[in-house]
C-alpha positions as CSV (number, residue, x, y, z in Angstrom):
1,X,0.2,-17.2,-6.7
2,X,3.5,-16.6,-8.1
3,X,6.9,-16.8,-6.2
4,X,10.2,-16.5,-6.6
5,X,13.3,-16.4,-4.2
6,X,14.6,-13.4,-2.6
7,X,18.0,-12.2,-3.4
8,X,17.5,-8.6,-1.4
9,X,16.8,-8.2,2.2
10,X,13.2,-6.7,3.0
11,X,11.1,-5.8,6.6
12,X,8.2,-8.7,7.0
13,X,4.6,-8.0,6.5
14,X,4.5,-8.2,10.3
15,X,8.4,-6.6,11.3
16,X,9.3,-10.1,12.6
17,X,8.8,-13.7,11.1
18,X,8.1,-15.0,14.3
19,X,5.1,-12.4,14.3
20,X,3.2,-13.3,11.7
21,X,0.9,-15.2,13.0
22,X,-0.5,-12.7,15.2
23,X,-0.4,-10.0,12.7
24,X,-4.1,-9.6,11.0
25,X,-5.8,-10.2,14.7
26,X,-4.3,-7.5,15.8
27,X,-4.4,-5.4,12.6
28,X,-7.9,-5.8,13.3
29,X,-7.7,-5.0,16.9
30,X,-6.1,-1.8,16.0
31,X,-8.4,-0.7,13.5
32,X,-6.6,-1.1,10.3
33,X,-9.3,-2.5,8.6
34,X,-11.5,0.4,9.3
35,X,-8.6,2.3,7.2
36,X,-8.8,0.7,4.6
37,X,-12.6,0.8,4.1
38,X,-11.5,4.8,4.0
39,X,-8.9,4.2,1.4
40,X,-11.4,2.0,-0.5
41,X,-13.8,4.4,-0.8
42,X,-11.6,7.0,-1.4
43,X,-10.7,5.1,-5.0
44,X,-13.7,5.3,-7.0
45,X,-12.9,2.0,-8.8
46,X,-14.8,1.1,-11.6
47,X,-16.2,-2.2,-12.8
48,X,-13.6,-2.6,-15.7
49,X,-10.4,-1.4,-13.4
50,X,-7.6,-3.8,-12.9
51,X,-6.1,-3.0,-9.1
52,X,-2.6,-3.1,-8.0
53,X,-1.9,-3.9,-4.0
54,X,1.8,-2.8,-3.9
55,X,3.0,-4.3,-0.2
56,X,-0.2,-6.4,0.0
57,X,1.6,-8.4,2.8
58,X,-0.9,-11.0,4.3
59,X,-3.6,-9.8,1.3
60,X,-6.1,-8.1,3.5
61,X,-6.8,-5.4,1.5
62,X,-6.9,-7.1,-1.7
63,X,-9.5,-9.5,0.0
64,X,-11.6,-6.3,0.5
65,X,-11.0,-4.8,-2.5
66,X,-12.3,-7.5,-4.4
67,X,-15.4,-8.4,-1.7
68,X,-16.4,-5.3,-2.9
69,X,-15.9,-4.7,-6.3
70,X,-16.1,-8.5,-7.2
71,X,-15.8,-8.0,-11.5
72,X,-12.7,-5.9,-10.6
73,X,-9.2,-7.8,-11.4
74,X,-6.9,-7.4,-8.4
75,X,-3.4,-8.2,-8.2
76,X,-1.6,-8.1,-4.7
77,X,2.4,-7.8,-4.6
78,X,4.9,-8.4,-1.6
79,X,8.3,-9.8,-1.1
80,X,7.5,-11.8,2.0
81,X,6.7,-15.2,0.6
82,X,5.3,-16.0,4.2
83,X,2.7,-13.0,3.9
84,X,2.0,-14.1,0.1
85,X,1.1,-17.7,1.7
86,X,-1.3,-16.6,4.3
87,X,-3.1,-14.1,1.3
88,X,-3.5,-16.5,-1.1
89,X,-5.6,-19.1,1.6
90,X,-7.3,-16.0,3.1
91,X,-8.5,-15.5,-0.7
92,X,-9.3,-19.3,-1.4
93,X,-11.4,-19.4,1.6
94,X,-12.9,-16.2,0.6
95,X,-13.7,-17.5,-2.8
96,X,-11.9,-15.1,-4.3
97,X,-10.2,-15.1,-7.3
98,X,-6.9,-12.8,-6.7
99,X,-3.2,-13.0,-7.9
100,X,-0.8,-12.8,-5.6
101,X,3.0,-11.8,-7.3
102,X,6.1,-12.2,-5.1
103,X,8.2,-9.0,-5.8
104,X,9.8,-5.4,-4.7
105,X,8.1,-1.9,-4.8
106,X,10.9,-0.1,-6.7
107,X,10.9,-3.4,-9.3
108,X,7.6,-4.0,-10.8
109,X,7.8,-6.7,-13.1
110,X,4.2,-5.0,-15.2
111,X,4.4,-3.4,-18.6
112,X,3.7,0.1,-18.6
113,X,0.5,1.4,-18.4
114,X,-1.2,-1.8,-16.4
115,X,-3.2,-0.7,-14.1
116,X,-5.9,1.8,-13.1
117,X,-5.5,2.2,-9.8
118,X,-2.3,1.5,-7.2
119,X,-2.9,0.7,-4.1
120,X,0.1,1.6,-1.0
121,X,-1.3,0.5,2.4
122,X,0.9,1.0,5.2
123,X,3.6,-0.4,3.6
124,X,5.8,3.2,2.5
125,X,7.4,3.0,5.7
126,X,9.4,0.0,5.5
127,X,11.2,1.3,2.8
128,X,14.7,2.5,3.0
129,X,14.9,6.6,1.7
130,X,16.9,5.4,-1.5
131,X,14.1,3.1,-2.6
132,X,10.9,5.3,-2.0
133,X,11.3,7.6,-4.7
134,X,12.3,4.7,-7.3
135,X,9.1,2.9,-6.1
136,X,6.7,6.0,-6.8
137,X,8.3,6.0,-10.3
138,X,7.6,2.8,-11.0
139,X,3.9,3.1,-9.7
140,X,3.7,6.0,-12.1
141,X,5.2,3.7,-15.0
142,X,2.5,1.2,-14.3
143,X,-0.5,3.0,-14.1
144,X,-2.6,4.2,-16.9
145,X,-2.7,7.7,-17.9
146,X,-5.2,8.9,-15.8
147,X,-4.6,6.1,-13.3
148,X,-4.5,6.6,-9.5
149,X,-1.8,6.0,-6.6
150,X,-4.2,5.8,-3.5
151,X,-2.0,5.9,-0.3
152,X,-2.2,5.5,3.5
153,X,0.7,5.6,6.0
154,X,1.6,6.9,9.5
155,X,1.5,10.5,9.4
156,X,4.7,12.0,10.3
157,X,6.3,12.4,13.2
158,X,5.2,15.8,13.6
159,X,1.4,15.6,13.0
160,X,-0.9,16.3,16.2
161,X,-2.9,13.4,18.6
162,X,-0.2,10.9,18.9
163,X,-0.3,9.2,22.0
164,X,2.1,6.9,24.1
165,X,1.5,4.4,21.6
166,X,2.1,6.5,18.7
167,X,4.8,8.3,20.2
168,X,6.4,4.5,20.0
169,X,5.9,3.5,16.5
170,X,6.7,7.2,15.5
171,X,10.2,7.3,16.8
172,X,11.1,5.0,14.0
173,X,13.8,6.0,11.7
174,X,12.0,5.2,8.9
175,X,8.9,7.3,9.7
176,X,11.1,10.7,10.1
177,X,10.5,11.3,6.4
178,X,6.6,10.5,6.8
179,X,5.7,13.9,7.2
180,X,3.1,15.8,4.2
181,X,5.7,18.2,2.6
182,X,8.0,15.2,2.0
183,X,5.3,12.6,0.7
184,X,4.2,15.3,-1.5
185,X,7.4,16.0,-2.6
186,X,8.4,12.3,-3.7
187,X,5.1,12.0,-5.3
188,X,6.0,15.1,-7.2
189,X,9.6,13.7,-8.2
190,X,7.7,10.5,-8.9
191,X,5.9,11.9,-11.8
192,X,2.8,12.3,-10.6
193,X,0.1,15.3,-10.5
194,X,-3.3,16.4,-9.2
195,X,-1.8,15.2,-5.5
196,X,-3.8,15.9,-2.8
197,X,-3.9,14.7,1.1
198,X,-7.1,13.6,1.3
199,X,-7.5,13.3,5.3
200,X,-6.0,12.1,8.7
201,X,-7.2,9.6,10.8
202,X,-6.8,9.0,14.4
203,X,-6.0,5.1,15.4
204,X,-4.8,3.3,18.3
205,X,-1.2,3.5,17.4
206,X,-1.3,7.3,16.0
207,X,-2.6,9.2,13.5
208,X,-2.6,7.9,9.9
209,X,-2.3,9.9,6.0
210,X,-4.4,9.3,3.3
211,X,-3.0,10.9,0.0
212,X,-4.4,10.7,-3.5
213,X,-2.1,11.3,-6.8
214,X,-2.8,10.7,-10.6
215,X,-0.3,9.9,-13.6
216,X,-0.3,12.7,-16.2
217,X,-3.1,12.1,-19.2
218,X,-1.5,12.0,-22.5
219,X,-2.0,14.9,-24.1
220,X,-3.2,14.8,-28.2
């Protein structure tokens, strides 16, 4: 695992320091993990792929990721070095060999043309308006001609079956901006093509978005 100190502010994994410890029980409880099983299969990735987990907070995604695709190199990113610390045991008790990177969405310290899949996983959100754009670009630097951005968030504010709960997280500032037309857009912006929303899925807290978008192949 690889850290470094922070010099910019960012949201915890969890919101709140304090509530990190609670945060994958009730990840669970809520039916994240179910969601990313979806965005998992979604990916089609292939034995030889090396996997990006942009926002990887406390590394249960990359956990999965590699349970299931164990020849598969997996790197998981976040800024919260207290996430980072509870992914990299959750890996060593897994058995799993995974690299956890301390570092910023819109600052990815990876040459160009890495990776063959990115993974965002509920993690667009905590990002400030100025920032998403400059992290889809660097996504799209990153990845491989061809290469994939796989992506789940809320849904916007305005997408149907929210309930009291939803209604909650949804008021957000930072989810106003979460609706398809404007993810779409910033993906488009972003340098990305072949973008599609892939589905919606109901979950205790709301409804969440699964999108799918590809860097441009180089053309001969």
């Amino acid at each position: 695992m690889t850290l470094a100190k922070s010099e910019r502010p960012f949201l915890p994994a969890a919101g709140h320091d304090w509530f990190l410890p609670l945060y994958d029980p009730l990840t669970k409880l809520l039916g994240v993990g179910t969601a990313h099983r979806a965005l998992l299969d979604q990916a089609a990735i292939e034995p030889q792929h090396r996997v990006l987990d942009v926002g990887c907070g406390t590394g249960s995604l990359a956990v999965l990721i590699k349970q299931r695709h164990p020849p598969v190199s997996v790197i998981g990113l976040d800024p919260d070095p207290k996430a980072l610390a509870r992914a990299g045991r959750k890996a060593r008790r897994a058995g799993l060999a995974i690299r956890f990177d301390h570092g910023f969405a819109d600052a990815l310290a990876y040459p160009d043309g890495s990776f063959d899949r990115v993974f965002s996983s509920m993690m667009f959100h905590h990002l400030a308006d100025g920032d998403r754009e400059k992290m889809l670009r660097d996504v799209r630097r990153v990845l491989k001609p061809g290469g994939r951005l796989e992506f789940l968030d809320f849904a916007g504010p305005g997408s149907f079956g929210h309930g009291a709960l939803g209604r909650l997280v949804h008021s957000h500032h930072r989810l106003k901006d979460n609706s398809e037309s404007r993810i779409l857009e910033l993906l488009t912006r972003g340098g990305f093509w072949q973008l599609r929303k892939v589905r919606e899925q109901r979950a205790v807290f709301g409804r969440l978005a699964f999108f799918q978008a590809a860097a441009p192949t180089v053309v001969s």
